[in-house]
N, C-alpha and C positions, 0 to 999 in steps of 0.2 A: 767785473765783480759779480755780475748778472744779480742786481740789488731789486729787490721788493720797494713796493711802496711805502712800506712801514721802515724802510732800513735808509736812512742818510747819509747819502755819500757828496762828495765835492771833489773836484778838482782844478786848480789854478796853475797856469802854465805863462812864464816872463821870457820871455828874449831880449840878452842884454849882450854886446859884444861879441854875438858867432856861439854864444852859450846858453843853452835852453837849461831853464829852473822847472822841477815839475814837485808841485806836492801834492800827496791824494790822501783824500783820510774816509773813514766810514764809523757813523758811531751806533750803537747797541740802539735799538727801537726808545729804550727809556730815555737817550741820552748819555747815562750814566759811564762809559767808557767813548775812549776813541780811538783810533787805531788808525795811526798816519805815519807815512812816508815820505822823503824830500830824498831827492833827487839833479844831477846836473850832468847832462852829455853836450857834446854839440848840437849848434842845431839847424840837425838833419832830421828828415823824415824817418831813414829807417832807425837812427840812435835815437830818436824821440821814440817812436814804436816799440823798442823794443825796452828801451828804459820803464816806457809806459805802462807792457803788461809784466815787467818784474815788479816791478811796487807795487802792484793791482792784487802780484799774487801774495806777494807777503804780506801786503792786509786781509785777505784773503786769509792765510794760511791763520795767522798770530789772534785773528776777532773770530774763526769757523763756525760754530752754531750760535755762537752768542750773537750775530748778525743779523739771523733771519733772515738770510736771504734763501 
């Protein structure tokens, strides 16, 4: 998400039965919004990866300059 120090991001990542959970969210400097995505591939390296930077970029895409980043 290439995030600022003003911009909060998270992300928490579960493996539970050969299935990776991923949810990422970023919210607006004030707080005031949040922009999060969940997620579930297997869990593999490259399905984690690449799950990873789709939902990076749809938060990405959906919070744009309201992010500050």
């Amino acid at each position: 998400l290439e995030g600022s120090c003003r911009t909060a991001m998270g992300a928490h990542a579960v493996i539970d039965g050969g299935q990776l959970r991923l949810v990422i969210e970023a919210l607006v400097p004030d707080g005031s919004r949040v922009f999060r995505r969940e997620g579930v591939c297997a869990a593999q390296a490259e399905a984690a990866w690449d799950m990873g930077l789709a939902l990076g970029r749809e938060v990405r895409a959906e919070g744009g300059n309201l992010l500050d980043l």
